[in-house]
N, C-alpha and C positions, 0 to 999 in steps of 0.2 A: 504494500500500500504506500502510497505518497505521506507526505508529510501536510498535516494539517494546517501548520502554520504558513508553510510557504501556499497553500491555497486561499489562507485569506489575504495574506500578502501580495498575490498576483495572480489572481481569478482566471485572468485573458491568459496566462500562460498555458493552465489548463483548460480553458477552454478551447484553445486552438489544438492541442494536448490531442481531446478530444476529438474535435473535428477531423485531425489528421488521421485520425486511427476509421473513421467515417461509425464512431461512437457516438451516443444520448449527448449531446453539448447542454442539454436540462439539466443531467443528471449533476454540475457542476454547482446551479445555483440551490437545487435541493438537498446538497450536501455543504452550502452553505450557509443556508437556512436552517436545517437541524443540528448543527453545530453550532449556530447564535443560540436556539433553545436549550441547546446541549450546557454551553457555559452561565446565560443566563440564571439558568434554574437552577445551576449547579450555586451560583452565589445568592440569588435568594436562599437555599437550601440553608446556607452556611453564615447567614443572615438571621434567619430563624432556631436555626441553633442557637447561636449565640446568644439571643435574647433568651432562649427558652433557658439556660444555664444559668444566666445573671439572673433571671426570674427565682431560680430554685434554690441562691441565696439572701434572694429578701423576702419570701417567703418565714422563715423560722422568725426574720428579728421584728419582721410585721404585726400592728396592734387587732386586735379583734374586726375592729371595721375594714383595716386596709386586706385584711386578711384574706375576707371573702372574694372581693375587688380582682385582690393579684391569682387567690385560685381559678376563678372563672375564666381569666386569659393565661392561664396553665394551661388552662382543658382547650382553648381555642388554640393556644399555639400548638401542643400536642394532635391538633387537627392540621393542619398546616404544614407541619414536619410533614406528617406522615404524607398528605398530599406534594408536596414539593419536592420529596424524598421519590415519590414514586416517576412526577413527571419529571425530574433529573435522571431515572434509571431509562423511560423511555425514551428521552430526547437523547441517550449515551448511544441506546440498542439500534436508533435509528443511524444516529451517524455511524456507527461500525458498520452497520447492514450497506450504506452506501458507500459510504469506502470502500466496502470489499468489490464494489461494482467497479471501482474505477480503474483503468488500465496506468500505467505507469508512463510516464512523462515521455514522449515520442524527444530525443537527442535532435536540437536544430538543424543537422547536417542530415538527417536522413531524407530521402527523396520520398516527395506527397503519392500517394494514392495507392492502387491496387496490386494484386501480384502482378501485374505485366511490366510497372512500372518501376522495376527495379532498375540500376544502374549495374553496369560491368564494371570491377573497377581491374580488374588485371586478366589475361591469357597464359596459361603455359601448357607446354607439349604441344605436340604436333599430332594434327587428327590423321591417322593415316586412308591413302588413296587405294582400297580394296582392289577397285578396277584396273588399276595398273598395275596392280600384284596378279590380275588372272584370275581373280574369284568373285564369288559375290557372298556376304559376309552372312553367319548363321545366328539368328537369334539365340540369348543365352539358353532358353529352354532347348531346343535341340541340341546345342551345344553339351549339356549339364544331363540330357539324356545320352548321347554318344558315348559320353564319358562314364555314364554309369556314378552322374553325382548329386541329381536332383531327380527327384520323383514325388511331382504332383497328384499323380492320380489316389496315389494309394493314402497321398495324406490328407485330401477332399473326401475321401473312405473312409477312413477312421476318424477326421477331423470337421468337415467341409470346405468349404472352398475359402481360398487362401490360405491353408496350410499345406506342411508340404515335408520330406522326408531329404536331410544331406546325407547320401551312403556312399559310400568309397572314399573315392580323392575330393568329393564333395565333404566330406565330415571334415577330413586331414584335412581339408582348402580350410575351411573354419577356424581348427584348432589354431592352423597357420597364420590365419592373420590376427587372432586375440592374441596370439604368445607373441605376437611380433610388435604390434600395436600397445601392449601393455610394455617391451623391451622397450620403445622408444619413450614411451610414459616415463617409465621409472628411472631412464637414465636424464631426463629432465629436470626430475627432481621431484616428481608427483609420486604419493603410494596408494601401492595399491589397495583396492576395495572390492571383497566379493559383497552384494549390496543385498540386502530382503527382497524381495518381489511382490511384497505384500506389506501395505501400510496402512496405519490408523489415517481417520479424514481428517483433522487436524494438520496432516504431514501431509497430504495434497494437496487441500484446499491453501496451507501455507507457502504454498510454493507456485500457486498460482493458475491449478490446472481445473479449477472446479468450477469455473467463468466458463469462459466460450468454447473452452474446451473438454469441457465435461460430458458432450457425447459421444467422445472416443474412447472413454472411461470405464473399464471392467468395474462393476460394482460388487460384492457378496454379500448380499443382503445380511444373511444365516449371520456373517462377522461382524460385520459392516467395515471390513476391511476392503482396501481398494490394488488391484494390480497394476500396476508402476508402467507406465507408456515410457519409460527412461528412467535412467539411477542418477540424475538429474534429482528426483522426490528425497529416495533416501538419503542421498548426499548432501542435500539440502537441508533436511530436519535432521541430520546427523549434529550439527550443533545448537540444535533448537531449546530457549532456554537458558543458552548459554552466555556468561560473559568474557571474551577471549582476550587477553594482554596483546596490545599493539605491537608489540615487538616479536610476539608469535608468528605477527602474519607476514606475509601471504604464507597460506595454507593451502597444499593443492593437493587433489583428489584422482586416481584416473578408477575408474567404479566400472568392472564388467555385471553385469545382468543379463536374464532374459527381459524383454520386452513386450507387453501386450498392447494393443489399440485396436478400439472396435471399424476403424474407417470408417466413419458415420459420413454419411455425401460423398463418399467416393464410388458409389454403384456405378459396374462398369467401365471405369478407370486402371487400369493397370491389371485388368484379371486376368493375362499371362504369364504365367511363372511366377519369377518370387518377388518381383520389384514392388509392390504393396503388398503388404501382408499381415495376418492380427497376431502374430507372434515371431519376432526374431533375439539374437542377441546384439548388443552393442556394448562398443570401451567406450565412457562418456568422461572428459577432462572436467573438474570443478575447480573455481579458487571461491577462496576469501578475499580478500583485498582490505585497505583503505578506501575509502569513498576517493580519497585525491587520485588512487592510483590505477581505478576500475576500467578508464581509457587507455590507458599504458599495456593494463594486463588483457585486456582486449583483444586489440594488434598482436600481443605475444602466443593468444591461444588462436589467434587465425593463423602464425607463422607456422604454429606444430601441425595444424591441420595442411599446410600445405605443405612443408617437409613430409607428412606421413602419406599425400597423394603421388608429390614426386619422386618416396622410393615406392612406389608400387607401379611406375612408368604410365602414369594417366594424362592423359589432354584434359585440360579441368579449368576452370575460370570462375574466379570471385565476384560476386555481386555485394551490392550495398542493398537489402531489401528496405522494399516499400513499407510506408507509415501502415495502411491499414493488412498488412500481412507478418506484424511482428509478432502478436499472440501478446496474451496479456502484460506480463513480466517483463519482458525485452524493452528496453528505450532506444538499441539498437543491434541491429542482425545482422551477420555476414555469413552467405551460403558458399558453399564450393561446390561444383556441379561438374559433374566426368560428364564426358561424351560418350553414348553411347549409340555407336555407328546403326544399327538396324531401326534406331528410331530417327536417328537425323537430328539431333540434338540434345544440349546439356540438360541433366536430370539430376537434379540435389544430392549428395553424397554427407557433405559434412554441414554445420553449422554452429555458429555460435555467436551467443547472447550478452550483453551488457546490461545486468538486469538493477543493477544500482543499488540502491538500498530497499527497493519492494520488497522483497523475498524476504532479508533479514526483519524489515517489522511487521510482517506477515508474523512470523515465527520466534519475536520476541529475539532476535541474534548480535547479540551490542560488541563492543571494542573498548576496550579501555584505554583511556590517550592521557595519561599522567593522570590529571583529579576528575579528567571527563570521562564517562560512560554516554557511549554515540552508536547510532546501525553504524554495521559495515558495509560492501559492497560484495555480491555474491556475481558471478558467472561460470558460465558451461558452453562448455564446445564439444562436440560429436568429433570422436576419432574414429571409430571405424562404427559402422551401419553395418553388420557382415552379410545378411543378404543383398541388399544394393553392390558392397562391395564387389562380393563375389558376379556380380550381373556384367558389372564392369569393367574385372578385369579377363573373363570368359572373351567377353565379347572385343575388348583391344585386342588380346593376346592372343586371338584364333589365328591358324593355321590354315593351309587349304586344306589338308585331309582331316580338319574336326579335331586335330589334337591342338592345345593350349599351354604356350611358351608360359614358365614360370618367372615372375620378375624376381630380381638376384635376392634383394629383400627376403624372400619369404624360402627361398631356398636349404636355409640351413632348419627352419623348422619342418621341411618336407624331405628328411633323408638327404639333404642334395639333388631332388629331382630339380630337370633342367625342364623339364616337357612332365604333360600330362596328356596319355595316351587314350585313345579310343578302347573300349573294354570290346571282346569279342564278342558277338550277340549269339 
């Protein structure tokens, strides 16, 4: 959540905030109207108190007649409390309730409007020219069947549709890029995290995911626990509560999990193979930060995501995403997006978030700065997506006869295989 004060301080900030996000621009001034009620009543409240207390020492030294005079506005202030008491609890409930509505401060450098209207801000690799090599290139699903490493059908059978089965050099493809992706984590300085996959609603809704994005949201009623679309949740409420010495930080995270997400609105979108799906694994990077230092460490968790795209030999390109395509939490997004040649263009691989100080007063997460207690700043960046991954590098690294070049990276976690061979049918 934002900070309340800098909302009465500068309305229009949020309100354009708002707009950019193509969010309630209302919801601004009714979240600052129930915060005048909120404080308000909050000093009446403390108004009446106080009288009612100084009342309950002139009372004993009062004579017979004054006696009766100050009991009767005993009983009336005792009415009053109580009333004032309550309309301060509901002018508190209302402001929280729309706070939690509001999305987090859209960063002035991010570019206005829809998902189309993102900006590129870099290219790297070369997309290669299939036709000039003599072939015409194999979608990953054929590919990952030849191979003997994906199988759809049997996991739409056991599962339904969009799941899906890694067997053979499809599993070892897996293993291979979280043991590699987490090597590059932990020689940066992050540790690692095996994360729950299952959290209380407190640790989702804290972290931002129970707004607009809460119909992609495994719920279990029976627990009322929630299953984690990213270790992005746990890693977040992992300090939840807490107050961390300044000098601690930055604290950084690299958290493997499974993944669930119901794909709500994507009927039809991606239903071949594994490139959307309601369950995969992901290495997701988390820091702590300084609030001063949230922009800094930004830049630094987009450099690992592209160091980790270009040892895996991908054509891939940064964008700066659009205001109303950041999701709640983020004030700014940076995607990386592989090429993926049978579609004829880039498709999201990594991402990551500048979410400032929302998350941490979502979740109550402070810093200590000498005599001060302050939010910190939280972000996350997606290191490896392993289904997408794997889509990705099937489909660069095909061959003409269906076998698939191993990039050196991932080599020593695959035996030394140099190629991944077609299995005989």
């Amino acid at each position: 959540m934002i900070d309340l004060r800098l909302l009465r301080e500068d309305p229009d900030r949020v309100r354009a905030s708002q707009r950019a996000r193509g969010e309630d621009v209302a919801l601004v001034d009714s979240l600052l109207s129930a915060d005048e009620r909120r404080r308000s009543s909050g000093v009446r409240f403390d108004e009446l108190r106080a009288e009612q207390k100084s009342l309950g020492k002139l009372i004993p030294k009062a004579t017979p007649e004054e006696k009766a005079e100050l009991l009767a506005r005993a009983e009336q202030l005792k009415a009053d409390v109580k009333a004032a008491d309550a309309e301060r609890d509901a002018a508190d409930t209302e402001t929280q309730q729309l706070l939690q509505r509001l999305g987090n401060l859209v960063h002035p450098d991010v570019p206005v409007g829809g998902e189309e209207d993102f900006v590129t801000l870099e290219t790297h690799g070369t997309i290669r020219d299939f036709g000039a090599e003599g072939f015409e290139p194999r979608d990953h699903l054929e590919l990952g069947q030849v191979l003997g490493a994906i199988d759809v059908e049997r996991g739409a059978k056991v599962s339904g549709s969009r799941f899906y089965f890694l067997t053979g050099v499809g599993a070892l493809l897996e293993l291979a890029l979280v043991n590699a992706a987490i090597a590059q984590a932990t020689a940066a300085g992050f540790t690692p995290m095996l994360t729950p996959a299952l959290v209380r609603p407190q640790s989702m809704a804290g972290t931002g995911f129970l707004g607009q994005a809460a119909q992609d949201v495994y719920h279990l009623d029976k627990d009322d626990l929630y299953l984690v679309g990213t270790s992005e949740v746990p890693l977040a409420a992992y300090h939840m509560d807490e107050i961390i010495d300044a000098d601690k930080l930055p604290l950084r995270y690299a958290g493997f999990s499974p993944c669930f997400r119901r794909e709500a609105g994507s009927h039809g979108k991606d239903t071949r193979g594994i490139f959307r799906v309601h369950q995969f694994d992901k290495v997701e990077m988390f820091s702590y930060v300084t609030p001063e230092d949230s922009q800094q460490e930004h830049k630094r968790l987009l450099e690992w995501e592209k160091q980790w795209l270009t040892s895996l030999e991908l054509p891939f390109r940064v964008i700066d995403v659009a205001s109303a395509d950041l999701g709640a939490s983020a004030s700014r997004k940076y995607d990386c997006e592989a090429w993926i040649p049978t579609q004829g263009k880039y498709r999201e691989l990594t991402s990551t978030s500048d979410c400032t100080e929302f998350q941490s007063r979502r979740l109550s997460i402070r810093m200590r700065d000498g005599k001060q207690v302050r939010p910190l700043a939280t972000l996350n960046g997606t290191l490896c997506a392993v289904p997408r991954t794997i889509v990705a590098i099937l489909e660069n690294h095909q061959l003409a006869d269906g076998s698939v070049r191993v990039p050196q990276v991932l080599r020593p976690y695959l035996g030394g295989r140099e190629v991944l061979e077609p299995v005989a049918k």
